[in-house]
VEXMAR-357015 format. One record per residue (C-alpha): residue in one letter; x, y, z; residue number from 1. Coordinates in Angstrom, 1 decimal. Example, Ala and Ser with C-alpha at 12.3 -4.5 7.8 and 13.67 -1.06 7.14 Angstrom:
! residues 2
{code:A, X:12.3, Y:-4.5, Z:7.8, pos:1}
{code:S, X:13.7, Y:-1.1, Z:7.1, pos:2}
//
This chain:
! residues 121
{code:X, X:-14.1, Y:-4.5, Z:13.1, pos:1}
{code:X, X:-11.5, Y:-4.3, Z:10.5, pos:2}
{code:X, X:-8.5, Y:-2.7, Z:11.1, pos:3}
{code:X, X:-5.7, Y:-1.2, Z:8.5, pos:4}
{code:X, X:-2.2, Y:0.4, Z:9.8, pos:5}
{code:X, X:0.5, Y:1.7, Z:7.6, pos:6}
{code:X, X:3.7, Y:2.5, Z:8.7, pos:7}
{code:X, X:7.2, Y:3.9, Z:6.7, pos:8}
{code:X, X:6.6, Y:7.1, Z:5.6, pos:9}
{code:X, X:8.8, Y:10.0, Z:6.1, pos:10}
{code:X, X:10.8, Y:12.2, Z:4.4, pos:11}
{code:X, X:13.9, Y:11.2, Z:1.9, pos:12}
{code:X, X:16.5, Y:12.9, Z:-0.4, pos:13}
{code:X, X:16.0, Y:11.9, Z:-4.1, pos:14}
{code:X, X:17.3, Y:9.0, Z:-5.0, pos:15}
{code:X, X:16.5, Y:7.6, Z:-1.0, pos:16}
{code:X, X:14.5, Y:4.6, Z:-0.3, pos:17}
{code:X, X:12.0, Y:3.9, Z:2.2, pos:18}
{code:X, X:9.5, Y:1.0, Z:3.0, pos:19}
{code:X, X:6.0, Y:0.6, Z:3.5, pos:20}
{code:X, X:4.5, Y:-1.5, Z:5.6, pos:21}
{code:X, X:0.5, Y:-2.4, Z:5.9, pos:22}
{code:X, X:-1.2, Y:-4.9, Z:7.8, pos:23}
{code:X, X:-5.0, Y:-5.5, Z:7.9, pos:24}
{code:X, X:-6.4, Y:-6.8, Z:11.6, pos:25}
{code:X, X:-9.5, Y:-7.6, Z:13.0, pos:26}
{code:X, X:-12.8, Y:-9.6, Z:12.4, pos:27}
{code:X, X:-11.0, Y:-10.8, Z:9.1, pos:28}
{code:X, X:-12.3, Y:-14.2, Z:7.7, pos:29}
{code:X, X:-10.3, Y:-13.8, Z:4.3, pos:30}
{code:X, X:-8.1, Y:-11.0, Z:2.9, pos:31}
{code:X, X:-8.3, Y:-10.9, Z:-1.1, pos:32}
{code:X, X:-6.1, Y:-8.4, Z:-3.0, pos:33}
{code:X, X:-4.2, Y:-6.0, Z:-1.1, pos:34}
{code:X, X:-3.1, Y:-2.8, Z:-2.8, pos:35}
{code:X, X:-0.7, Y:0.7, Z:-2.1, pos:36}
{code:X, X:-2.3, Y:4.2, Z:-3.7, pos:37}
{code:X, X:-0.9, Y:7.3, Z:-3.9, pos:38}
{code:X, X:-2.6, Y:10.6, Z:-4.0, pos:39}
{code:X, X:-0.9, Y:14.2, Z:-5.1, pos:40}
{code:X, X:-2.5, Y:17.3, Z:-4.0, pos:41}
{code:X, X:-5.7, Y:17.8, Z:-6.0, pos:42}
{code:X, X:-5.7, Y:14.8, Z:-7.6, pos:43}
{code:X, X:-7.7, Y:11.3, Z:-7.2, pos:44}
{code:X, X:-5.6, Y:8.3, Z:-5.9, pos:45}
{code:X, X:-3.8, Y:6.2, Z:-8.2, pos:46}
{code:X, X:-2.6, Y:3.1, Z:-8.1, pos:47}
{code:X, X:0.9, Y:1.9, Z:-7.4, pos:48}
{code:X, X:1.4, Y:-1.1, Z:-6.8, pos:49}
{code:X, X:-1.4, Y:-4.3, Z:-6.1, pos:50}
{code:X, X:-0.7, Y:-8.6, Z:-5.4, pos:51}
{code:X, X:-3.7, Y:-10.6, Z:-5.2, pos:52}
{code:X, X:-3.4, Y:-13.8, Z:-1.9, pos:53}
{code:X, X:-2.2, Y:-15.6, Z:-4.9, pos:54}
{code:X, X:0.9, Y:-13.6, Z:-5.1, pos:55}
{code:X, X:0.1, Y:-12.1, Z:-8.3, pos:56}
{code:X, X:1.8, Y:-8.6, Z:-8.5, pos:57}
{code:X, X:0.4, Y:-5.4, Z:-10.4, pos:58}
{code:X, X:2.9, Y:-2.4, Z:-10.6, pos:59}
{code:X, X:2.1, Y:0.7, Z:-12.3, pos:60}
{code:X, X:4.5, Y:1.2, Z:-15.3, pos:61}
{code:X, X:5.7, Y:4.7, Z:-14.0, pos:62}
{code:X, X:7.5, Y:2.9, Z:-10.9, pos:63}
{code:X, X:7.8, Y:-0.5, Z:-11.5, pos:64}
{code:X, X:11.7, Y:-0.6, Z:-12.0, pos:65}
{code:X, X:11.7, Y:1.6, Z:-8.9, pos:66}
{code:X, X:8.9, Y:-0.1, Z:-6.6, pos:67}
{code:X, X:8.6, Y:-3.4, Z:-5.2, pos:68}
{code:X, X:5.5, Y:-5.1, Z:-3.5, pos:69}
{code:X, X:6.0, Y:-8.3, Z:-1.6, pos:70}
{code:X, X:2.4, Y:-10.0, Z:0.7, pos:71}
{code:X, X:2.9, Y:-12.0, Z:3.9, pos:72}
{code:X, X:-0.9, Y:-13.9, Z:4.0, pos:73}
{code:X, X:-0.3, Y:-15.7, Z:7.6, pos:74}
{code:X, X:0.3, Y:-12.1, Z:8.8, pos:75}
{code:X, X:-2.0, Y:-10.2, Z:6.3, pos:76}
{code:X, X:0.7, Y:-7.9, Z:5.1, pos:77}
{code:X, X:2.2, Y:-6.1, Z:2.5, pos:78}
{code:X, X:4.8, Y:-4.0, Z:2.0, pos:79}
{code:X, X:5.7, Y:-1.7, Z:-1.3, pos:80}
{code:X, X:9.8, Y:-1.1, Z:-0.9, pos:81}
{code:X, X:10.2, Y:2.1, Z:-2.8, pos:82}
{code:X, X:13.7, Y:2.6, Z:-4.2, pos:83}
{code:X, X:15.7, Y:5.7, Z:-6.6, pos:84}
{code:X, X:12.8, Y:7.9, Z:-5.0, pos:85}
{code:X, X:12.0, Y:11.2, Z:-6.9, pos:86}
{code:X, X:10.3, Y:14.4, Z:-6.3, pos:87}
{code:X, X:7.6, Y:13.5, Z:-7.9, pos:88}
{code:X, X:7.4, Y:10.4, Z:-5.8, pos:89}
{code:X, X:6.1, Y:12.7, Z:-3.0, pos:90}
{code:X, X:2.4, Y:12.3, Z:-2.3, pos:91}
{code:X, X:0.3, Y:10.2, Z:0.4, pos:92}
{code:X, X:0.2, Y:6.9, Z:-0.3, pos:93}
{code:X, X:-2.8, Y:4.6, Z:1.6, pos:94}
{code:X, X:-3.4, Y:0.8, Z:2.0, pos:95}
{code:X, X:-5.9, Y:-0.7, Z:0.6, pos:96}
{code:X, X:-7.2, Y:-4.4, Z:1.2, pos:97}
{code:X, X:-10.7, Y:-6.3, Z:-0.2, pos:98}
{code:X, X:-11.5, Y:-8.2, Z:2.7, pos:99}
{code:X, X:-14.5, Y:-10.6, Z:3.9, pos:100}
{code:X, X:-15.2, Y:-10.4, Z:7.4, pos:101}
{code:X, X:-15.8, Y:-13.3, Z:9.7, pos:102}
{code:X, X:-19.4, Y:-11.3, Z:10.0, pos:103}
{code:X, X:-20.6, Y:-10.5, Z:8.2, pos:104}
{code:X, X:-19.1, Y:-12.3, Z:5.4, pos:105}
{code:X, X:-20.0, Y:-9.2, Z:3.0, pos:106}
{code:X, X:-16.5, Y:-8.6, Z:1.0, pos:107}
{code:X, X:-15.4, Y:-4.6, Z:1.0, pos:108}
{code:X, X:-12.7, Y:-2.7, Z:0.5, pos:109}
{code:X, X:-10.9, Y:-1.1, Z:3.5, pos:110}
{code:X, X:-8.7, Y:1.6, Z:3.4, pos:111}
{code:X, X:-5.5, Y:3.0, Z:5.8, pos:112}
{code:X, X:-5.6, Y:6.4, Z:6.9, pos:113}
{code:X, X:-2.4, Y:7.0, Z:4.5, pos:114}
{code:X, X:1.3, Y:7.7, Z:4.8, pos:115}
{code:X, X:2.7, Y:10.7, Z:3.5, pos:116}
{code:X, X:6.3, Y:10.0, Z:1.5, pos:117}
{code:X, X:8.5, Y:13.2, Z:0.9, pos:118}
{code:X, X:10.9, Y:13.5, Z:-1.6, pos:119}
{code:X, X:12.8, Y:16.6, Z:-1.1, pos:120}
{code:X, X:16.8, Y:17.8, Z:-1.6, pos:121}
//
């Protein structure tokens, strides 16, 4: 079994800042690219923010002078540290990681059960 937990939610002021954690657990033989979405009411989930085990980061243009994603590999982490928060910031975010089980070794995707982040005066 594979196992993703987010943590750091919550609610914040506008211009607040607040910190994601994931971690991905388990029957885990290799952790690929690990990834925060968000999702709005109604709407499909977008990405926000992605870094391969390479350390190569993908931020979404809308937050990326905002948001920052950083990986730990020996703990199979990431976290997205989300400053100048806005409104329209709130949403649910969820962890996503493309993992390989030790078995079977079929690579899928995995997903967290998601976060909500408010943004609210």
């Amino acid at each position: 079994q594979v196992h993703i937990a987010e943590s750091g939610g919550g609610l914040v002021h506008p211009g607040g800042s607040l910190r994601l954690s994931c971690a991905a657990s388990g029957n885990i033989f290799i952790v690929y690219d690990m990834a925060w979405y968000r999702q709005f009411p109604g709407k499909q989930r977008d990405l926000v923010a992605s870094m391969t085990k390479e350390h190569r980061a993908t931020v979404d243009d809308s937050v990326k002078d905002r948001f920052t994603i950083t990986r730990d590999n020996s703990k199979n982490t990431i976290v997205l540290e989300m400053n100048g928060l806005e409104p329209e910031d709130t949403a649910i975010y969820f962890c996503e990681a493309r993992i390989t089980p030790l078995k079977p070794q079929v690579t899928s995707e995995y997903w967290g059960q998601g976060t909500q982040v408010t943004v609210t005066s």
